[in-house]
Structures are given as C-alpha cells and as structure tokens.
N, C-alpha and C positions, 0 to 999 in steps of 0.2 A: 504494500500500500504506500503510496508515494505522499504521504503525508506527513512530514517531518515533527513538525510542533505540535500535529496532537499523538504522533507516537511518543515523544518528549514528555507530554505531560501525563502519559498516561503511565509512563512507566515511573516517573516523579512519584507519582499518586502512588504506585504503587512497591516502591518498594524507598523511597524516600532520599532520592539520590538520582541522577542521572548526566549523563555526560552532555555536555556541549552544543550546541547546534551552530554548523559552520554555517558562513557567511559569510558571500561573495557578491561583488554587486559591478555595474560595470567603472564605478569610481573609487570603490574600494576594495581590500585583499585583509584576509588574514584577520577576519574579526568573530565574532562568537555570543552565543547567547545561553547564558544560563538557561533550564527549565524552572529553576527555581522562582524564578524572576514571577511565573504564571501565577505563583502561591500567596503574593505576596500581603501579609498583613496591612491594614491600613494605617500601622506605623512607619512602614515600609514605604508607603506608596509616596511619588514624588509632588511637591505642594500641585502640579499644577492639576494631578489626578485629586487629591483630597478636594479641592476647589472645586472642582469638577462636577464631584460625588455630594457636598453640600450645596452645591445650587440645583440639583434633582429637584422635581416636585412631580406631583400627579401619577400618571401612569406610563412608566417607563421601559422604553424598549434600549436593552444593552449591544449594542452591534459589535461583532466581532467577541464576544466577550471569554473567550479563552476556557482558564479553571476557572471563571466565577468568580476571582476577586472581588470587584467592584460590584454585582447584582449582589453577593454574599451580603457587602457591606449597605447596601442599600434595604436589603431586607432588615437587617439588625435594625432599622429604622424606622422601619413599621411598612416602606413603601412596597406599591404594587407594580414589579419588575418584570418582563419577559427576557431572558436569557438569550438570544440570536449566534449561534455557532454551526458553522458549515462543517469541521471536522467533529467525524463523530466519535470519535476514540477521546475527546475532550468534551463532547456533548454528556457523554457517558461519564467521564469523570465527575462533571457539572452535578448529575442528577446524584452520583453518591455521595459529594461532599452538604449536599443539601440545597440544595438550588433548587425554588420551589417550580418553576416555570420556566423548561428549557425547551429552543425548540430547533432541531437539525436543518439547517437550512440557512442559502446565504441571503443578504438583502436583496437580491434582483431577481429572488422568487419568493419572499415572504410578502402575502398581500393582507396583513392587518391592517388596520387603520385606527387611530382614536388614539393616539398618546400626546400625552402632554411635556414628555421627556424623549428627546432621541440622544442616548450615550455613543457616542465614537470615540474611543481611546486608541493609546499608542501608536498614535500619528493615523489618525483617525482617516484624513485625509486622503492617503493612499489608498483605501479600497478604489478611487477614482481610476488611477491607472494612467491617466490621462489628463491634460487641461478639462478635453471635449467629453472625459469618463466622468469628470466631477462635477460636470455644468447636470450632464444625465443624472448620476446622483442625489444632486441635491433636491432636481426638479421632485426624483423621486420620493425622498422624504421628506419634501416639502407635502405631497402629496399626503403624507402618514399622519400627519401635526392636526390636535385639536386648536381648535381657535384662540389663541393666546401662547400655541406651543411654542418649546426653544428645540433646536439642535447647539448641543458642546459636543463643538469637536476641536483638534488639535492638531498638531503640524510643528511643524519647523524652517528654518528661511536656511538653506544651504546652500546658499551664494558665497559664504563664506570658505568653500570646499577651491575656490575659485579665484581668493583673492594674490596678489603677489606681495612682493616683499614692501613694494612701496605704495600699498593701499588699493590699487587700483583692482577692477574685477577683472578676469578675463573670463570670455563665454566663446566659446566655437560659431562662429559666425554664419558657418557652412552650415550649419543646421538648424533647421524648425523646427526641432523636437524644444518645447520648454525645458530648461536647465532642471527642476526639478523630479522631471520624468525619468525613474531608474528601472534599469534589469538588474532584478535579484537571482542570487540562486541559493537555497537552502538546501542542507544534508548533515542526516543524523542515523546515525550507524549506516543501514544502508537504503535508507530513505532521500531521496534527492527531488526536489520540485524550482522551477522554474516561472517567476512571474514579475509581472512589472508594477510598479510603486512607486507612488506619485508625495515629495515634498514639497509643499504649496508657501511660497511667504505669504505677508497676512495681506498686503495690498493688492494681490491676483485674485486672494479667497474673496476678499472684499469687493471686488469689481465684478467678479462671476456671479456672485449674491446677488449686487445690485444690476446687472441684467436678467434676470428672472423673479425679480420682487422682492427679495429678502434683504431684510439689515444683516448685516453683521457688526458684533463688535469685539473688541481686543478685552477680553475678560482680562484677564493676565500674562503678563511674559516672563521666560522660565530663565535660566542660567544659561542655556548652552543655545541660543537661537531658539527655542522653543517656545509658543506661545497657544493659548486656551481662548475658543473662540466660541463667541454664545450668537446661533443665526436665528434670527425672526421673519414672521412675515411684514411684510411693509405695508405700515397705516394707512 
C-alpha cells in the first residue's frame, strides 16, 4: 500500500515508536518527519495550531486530520467535530484513539455541508496543488460554510528558499509554475508516494479569496515564514 504517513502512524499507534519518513521535494534533499509529530499533545502543538484550535466554534469539519490530534482536542471541548482522512490505516487509528466522528474520504468527494468551522492544518494550503487547485478548493468549501462560517487554514511564504546573499529574491523566470508549487516524494520503509504541494504567501491566499468573494485575514504569523489565516464570506 503506497501510503506512507498512514503506515507511519499506524504502526506509531501501535507499537509506540516508528522510524522516519523520508522527504524529498524538488527544492529540497535529505529531510525527514517524525511519526510522532501525528501524536502530538496540545502542549506540543505549535502557537499557530493552539490559535487555531481556540478560535473553533460551531460544527467543525477537520481536513486532513491525521491521528486526530486536533479533533481529539476539540472534543475535550465539548465541540461537535467530523474527522476528514483519506488514509485509512490513520482513519483506523483515528477511530481507536477515540475520535468520535471519522470519516475515510478526501475533501473532493466529501459532500456534507453545514459547518461553521473548516480546520486545514499543517500547511493546510497545499491540498491545492496548485494556484488554479486552490482557487477550486476554496470555491469548494466555500460551498461547505454555514452563514457566518470561517475557514483557518495555514501556509507558509517560501520565497525565502530563494533569496541570495544580498537580499535580493531570485525566481526562475522560465517558468509559470508559481514558486510555491512543489513535487514531493514521501517513503517509509517500503512505502513511497509521489504528489504535489502547494506553499501559498498570504498576499496570493489573499487575492485568490478576494476573487471569488471571500475575506481573508492574517490571524497570526509564526517564526519561520509561517502564518494562520481565518477566510470568510464577503458582506
């Protein structure tokens, strides 16, 4: 099964330890991800996910959401969360760590509607894929939001990957790919998947918003280029 991250977390789960997952991209080499990282307590968790997870309200759909950290901790709150995970070897995890409401399946075939919370964590942004994947996206759950709802999601501005010694940016000119548009490749033990992932700065997220009627605004900015973004519908 060519699923890295939920063989990762399932054997985490299960035997309380697990090696590494490589990671390869086409701007970087040689980097790695704990499975632990999926586990992580809300002590653990970095300000801009705690922030995140306290501006929740209503009826909250978690995308992406791994082992269930964050629905975990939102239950602890009394809120009413659906769990959204496309691997199911983590979907599974999800439902024996206690996750009251999981459901296998990625957002561009979950057709609920009615929430007043849509979570996008760890660079939430990137299910996009694309500038023109996240314009679709968005429209998509835009579509999902009760009247008043938000989307937090999150990202990073990786211009920075780019810049030289004396300030300046440089950007391949030859290409119309946006700078933020990356090829991954993930492998763990002998698990390997391939897909593309999208770093968005806030002033593109902001601009794609405000072409299809959403505000967005800049919740907060993290330490390392990182920033928590809260979309609305526009008054």
């Amino acid at each position: 099964m060519n699923d890295p991250i939920g063989r990762a977390i399932a054997d985490y789960f299960e035997f309380g330890e697990a090696p590494d997952i490589e990671i390869h991209t086409n701007y970087t080499e040689g980097e790695s991800l704990s499975p632990a990282l999926f586990f992580r307590s809300t002590e653990d968790m970095q300000d801009l996910e705690g922030i995140a997870v306290n501006h929740c309200k209503g009826r909250i759909l978690d995308v992406g959401a791994a082992a269930g950290c964050h629905a975990l901790e939102l239950q602890k709150q009394g809120l009413d969360v659906i769990a959204l995970e496309k691997s199911k070897l983590a979907a599974d995890v999800m439902k024996k760590r206690g996750v009251n409401q999981v459901v296998c399946s990625d957002i561009f075939h979950f057709n609920e509607k009615g929430f007043d919370t849509i979570l996008i964590l760890m660079n939430g942004t990137g299910l996009g894929e694309t500038l023109e994947g996240l314009k679709n996206l968005l429209i998509r759950l835009k579509s999902m939001l009760n009247k008043n709802g938000q989307i937090l999601i999150d990202s990073s501005d990786i211009s920075y990957l780019f810049e030289e010694e004396d300030g300046s940016v440089w950007v391949d000119l030859a290409s119309d790919a946006y700078f933020g548009e990356m090829e991954y490749e993930l492998i763990y033990k002998d698990a390997q998947t391939t897909f593309r992932w999208l770093y968005t700065d806030f002033e593109t997220l902001r601009k794609i918003c405000s072409d299809i009627g959403l505000n967005c605004k800049k919740v907060k900015e993290g330490e390392h280029f990182d920033y928590l973004a809260q979309i609305t519908e526009a008054q």
